[in-house]
N, C-alpha and C positions, 0 to 999 in steps of 0.2 A: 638721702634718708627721708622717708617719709613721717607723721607725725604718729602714726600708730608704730613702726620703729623708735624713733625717738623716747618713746613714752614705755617701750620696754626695757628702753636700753638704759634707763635712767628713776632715779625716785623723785616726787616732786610735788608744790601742794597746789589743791587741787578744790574751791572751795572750803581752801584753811584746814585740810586734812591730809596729813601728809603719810604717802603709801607708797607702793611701787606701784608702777604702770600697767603692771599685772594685772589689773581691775579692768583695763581697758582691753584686754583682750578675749577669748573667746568666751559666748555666754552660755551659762547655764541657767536657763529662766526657771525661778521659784516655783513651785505647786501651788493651783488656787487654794488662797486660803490661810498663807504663809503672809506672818508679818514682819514687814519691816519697823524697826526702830533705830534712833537714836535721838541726839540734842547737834542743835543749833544755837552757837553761844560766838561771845564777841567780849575778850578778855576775859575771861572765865567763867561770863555771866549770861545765861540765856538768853535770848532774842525770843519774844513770844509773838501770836498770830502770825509767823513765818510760813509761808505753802510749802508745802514737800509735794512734789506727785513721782506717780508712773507710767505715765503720758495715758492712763487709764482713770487710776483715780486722786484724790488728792485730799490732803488733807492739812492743819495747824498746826502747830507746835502752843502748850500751853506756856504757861507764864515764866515756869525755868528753862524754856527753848525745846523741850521732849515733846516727841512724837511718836507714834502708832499707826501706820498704813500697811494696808490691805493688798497686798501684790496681786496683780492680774498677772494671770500663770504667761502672757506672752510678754510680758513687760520686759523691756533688753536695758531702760536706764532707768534711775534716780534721780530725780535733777531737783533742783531748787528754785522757788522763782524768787530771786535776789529783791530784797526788800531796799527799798528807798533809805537812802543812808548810807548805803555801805557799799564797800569795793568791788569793783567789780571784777575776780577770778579770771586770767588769760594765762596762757600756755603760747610761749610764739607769737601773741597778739591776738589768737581765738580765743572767744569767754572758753570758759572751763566749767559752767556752772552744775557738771553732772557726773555722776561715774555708769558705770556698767553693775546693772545686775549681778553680782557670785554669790553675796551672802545676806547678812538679815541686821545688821546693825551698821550705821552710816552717820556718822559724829563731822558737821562743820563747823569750822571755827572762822568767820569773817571779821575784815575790819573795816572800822566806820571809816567815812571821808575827810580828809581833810575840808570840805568845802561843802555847803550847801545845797546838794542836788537840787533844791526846786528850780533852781537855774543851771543848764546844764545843756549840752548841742551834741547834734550826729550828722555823720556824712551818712548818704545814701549812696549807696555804688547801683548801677543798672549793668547788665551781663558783660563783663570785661572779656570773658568767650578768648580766650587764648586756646590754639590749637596746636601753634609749630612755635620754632623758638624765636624766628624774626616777630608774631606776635610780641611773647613774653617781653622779649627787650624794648618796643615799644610801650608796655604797659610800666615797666619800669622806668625805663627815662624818659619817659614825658607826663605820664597819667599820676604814679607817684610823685615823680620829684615834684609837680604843681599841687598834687596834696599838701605832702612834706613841706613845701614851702608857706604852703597858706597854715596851717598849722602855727608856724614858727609866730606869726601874731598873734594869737588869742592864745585862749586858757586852756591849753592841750589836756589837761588834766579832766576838764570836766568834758572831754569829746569821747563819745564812743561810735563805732561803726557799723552801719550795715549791709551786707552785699547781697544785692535780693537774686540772685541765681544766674545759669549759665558761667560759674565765674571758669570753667574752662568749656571745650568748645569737641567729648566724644575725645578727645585723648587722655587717659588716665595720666600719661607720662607729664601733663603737664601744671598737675596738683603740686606738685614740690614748685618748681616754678612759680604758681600763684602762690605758695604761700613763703615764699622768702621774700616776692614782692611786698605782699602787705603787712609781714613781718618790720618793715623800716618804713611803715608810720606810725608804728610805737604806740598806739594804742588799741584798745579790746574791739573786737568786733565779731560778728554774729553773723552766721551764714545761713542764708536761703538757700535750697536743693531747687537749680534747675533745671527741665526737659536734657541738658545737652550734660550735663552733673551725674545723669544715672546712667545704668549699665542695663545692658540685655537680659533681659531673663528669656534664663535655660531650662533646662529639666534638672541642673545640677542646680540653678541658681534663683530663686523666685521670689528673691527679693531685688529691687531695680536701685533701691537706694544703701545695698550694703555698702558696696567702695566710699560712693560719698559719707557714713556713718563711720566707716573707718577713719577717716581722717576728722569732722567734725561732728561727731555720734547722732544724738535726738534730730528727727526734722520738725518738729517742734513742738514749742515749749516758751514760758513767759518769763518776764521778770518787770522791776520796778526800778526807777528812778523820779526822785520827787514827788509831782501827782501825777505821772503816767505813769499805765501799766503796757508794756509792750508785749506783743503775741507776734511767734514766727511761724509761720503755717506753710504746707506744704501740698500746694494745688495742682498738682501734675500727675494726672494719672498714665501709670502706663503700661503698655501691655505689652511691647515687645519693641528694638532696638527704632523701628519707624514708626511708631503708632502709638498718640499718645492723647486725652483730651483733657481739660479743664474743669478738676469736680474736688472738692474739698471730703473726705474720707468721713464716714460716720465716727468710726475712731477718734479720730480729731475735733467734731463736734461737740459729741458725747464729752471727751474732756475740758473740753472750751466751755461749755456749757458750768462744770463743776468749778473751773478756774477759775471763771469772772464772777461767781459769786460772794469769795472776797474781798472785788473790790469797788469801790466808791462809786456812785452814778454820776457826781460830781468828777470823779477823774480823768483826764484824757487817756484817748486809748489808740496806741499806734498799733496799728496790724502789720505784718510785712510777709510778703507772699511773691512765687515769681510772673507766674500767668496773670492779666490785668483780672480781676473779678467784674469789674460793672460789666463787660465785654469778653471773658473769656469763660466765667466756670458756669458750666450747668445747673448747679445747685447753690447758689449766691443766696438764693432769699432764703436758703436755710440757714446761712452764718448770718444775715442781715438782719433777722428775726432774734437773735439772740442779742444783737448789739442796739435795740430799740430805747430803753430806757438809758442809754449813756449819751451825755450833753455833746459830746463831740468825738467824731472818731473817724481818725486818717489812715488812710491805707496806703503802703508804699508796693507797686509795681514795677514789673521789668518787659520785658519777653520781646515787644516787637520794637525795639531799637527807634522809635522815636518818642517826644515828648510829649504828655497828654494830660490834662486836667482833668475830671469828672466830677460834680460837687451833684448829690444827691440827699437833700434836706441838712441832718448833719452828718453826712457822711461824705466825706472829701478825700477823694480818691487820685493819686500822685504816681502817676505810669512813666517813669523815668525814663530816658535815651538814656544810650549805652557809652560804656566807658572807652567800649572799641570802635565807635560812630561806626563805618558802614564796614564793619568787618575788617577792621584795619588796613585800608582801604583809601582812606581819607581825612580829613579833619573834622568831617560833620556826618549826623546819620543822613538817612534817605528821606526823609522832612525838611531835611537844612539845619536842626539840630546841631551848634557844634560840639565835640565832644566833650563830655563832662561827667556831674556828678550833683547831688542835690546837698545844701547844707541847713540843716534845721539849728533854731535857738527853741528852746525850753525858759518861758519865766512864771514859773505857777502854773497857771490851766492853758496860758497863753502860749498860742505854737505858733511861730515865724519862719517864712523860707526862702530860700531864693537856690538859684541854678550858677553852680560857676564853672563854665569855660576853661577847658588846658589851656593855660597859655595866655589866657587874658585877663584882666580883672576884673574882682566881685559885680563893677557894674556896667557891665556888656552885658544885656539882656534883650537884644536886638540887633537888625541886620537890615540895611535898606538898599534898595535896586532899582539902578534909573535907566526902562531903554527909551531911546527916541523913536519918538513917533511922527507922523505925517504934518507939515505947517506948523513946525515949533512945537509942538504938544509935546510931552514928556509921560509916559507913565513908572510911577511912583511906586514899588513896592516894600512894603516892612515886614520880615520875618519876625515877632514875639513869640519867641517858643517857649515859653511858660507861662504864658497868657492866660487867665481864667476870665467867667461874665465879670469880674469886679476890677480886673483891667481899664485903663480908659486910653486909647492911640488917637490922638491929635495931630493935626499940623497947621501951619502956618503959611502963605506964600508973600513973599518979598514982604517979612512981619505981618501981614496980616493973617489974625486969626478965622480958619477957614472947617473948624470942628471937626469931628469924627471921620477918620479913616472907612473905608468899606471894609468890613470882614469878607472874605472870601476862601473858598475853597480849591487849593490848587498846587500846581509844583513850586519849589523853591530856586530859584536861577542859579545858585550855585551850585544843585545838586545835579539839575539840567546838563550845567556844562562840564561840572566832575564824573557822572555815572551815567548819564545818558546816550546808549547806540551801544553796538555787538563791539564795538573798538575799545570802550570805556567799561571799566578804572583800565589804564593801559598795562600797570603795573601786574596786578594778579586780580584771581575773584572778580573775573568780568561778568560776573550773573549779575554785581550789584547793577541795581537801578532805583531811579528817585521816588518816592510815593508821595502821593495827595496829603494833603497837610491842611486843618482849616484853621491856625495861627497864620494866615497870615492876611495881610492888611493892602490895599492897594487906593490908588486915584490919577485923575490926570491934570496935567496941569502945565503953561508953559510959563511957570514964573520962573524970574532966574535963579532965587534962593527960596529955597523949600527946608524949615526947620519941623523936624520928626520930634514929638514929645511922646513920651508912654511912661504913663504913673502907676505902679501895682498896686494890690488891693491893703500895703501898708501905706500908702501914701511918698512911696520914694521915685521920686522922677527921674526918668532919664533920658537924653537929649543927643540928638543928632540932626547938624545943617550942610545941606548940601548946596553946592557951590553948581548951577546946571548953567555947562556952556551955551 
């Protein structure tokens, strides 16, 4: 059963208003002109300066939680963007922050947190891309239970999730699949539409993103936590089942534009998109120019399954490797990338991150590689695959300090001898092959003990000594 089955088969609440499911099925879009109303309230008492949009326009709710919006005659949801403080709405473990367009009054009823969102964390998924069922069950027993399990130490409570696209892989059949996975880490999360996420447009069908709106409605739309405001956008443009490029919709502007005007210049502001923006969308300096006057603002990435930094004045851009590393396939992308997932802390304006490995702990954030060379020499190399300029990779030979590693541009050795030639991956999907990677770090050297240091730009270090026969 899928989650638009589900939702008719059952009543349930929905942003704290409880209906039947029946909302969420076929739409009849209002006439320009038509308004919506209702109240937004949190124990019988209104929530004011609350956003309400129609992924066109937007508007507040005044001081008893009531509001008045203007429906754009194509407008298909309602959604809210969830105000800092309060619950956050899932169905299944997807937010729930919206209904479907049918009628003209739209009553939420939220509750606040038990906890102080200004401190608060998200996992980052990059395209888990499940296509057949041998995928699926590796994303379940390995990619989840390593979530699941890192979860069980921290404050589950205040985690929410985001999966920045591709989360299946051009099989419809295997939406139920991914969403019974992510269903048992137990908390809310938010989906990105990506390239491999939409359907063909037909002559019957010409919308690309209907199926994926079936299952998780708006492709996007905002909400809050503490002082961030997060925005999900949807950069895939497409034109038919093979052809598709990289352009953020006027649509989507035009409301982004209206959104961010309620919120603080002071606040941080998480973007989440699947195509990387500094590198993929044609029209970037048109979203860039709206995000000028805000202090800080991160963008989360997916699309080409390795891991990538960008940091453009204040804008820091976060191109995630994939949860499926090379097409499930192996244990690492085609960077050397192993496979994983990003985890962010929240404390006030203050944004913290790091990358954590299936399978290994929080601080494996490196990977080093000794071949020999001619009269003893050794060269050295270190995979940092989440390396930014504020990284610093050192080493040592037999203790003595011998400073900065060489940055270089090139393949990773493990991906060399995991996907590299017509024989390799041996198992299936032998198109994979390694790509160019510039995390990575090299030198020579024939000392016996060679200790690896690399400090990230919070200042946590982390160390490896090699023992070279």
């Amino acid at each position: 059963m899928n989650r638009r089955e589900f939702l008719k088969s059952t009543s349930l609440l929905v942003g704290g208003l409880y209906l039947s499911g029946r909302a969420f099925g076929t739409i009849q879009p209002l006439d320009k002109g038509k308004l919506i109303k209702g109240r937004i309230r949190s124990s019988g008492k209104g929530i004011a300066d609350t956003v309400i949009s129609d992924g066109y326009n937007t508007t507040v709710t005044d001081k008893k939680g009531r509001y008045a919006l203007a429906s754009n005659k194509n407008a298909e949801y309602i959604f809210i963007s969830t105000p800092a403080g309060y619950q956050i709405e899932h169905v299944d473990g997807f937010a729930a922050i919206y209904l479907s367009v049918t009628n003209r009054n739209y009553n939420f009823e939220l509750k606040k947190n038990t906890f102080d969102d200004t401190n608060h964390f998200f996992l980052a998924l990059g395209d888990p891309q499940i296509r057949v069922a041998e995928d699926a069950n590796q994303l379940e027993e390995e990619s989840i239970l390593d979530i699941t399990q890192y979860l069980q130490s921290t404050s589950k409570e205040k985690f929410h999730g985001i999966s920045l696209g591709d989360s299946i892989w051009d099989n419809p059949k295997m939406w139920t699949k991914y969403q019974e996975a992510i269903t048992k880490i137990g908390i809310p999360f938010f989906q990105v539409v990506g390239n491999h996420d939409k359907n063909e447009i037909t002559k019957e069908e010409s919308d690309a993103n209907s199926l994926f709106k079936n299952y998780f409605g708006p492709t996007y739309y905002s909400f809050n936590r503490g002082q961030v405001h997060y925005i999900v956008l949807d950069n895939v443009r497409y034109k038919n089942i093979k052809e598709y490029d990289g352009h953020i919709s006027d649509d989507q502007l035009n409301w982004l534009q209206k959104d961010l005007k309620y919120v603080p210049k002071d606040h941080v502001l998480i973007i989440s998109a699947h195509i990387p923006i500094y590198s993929g969308i044609k029209n970037r300096e048109e979203l860039y120019a709206l995000l000028t006057e805000f202090e800080q603002v991160h963008i989360l990435s997916g699309h080409t399954h390795t891991n990538t930094n960008h940091v453009d004045q204040q804008i820091y851009e976060h191109t995630h490797a994939s949860l499926c590393g090379a097409w499930w396939t192996g244990p690492v992308c085609a960077d050397g990338t192993p496979r994983g997932y990003g985890v962010f802390e929240i404390n006030g304006s203050k944004v913290t991150w790091h990358y954590k490995s299936i399978g290994r702990d929080h601080t494996y954030q490196f990977r080093s590689h000794v071949q020999q060379l001619n009269h003893g020499m050794n060269r050295i190399t270190v995979n940092v695959w989440n390396y930014d300029p504020q990284w610093q990779v050192t080493w040592y030979a037999d203790g003595v300090y011998m400073g900065a590693l060489e940055q270089i541009k090139g393949y990773d050795e493990l991906t060399l001898k995991l996907y590299k030639g017509e024989d390799l991956p041996a198992d299936r999907r032998g198109w994979v092959e390694p790509k160019r990677t510039e995390h990575l770090f090299f030198t020579q050297s024939n000392a016996k003990t060679v200790k690896i240091v690399v400090m990230d730009r919070f200042g946590n270090n982390y160390e490896e000594t090699l023992n070279i026969k």
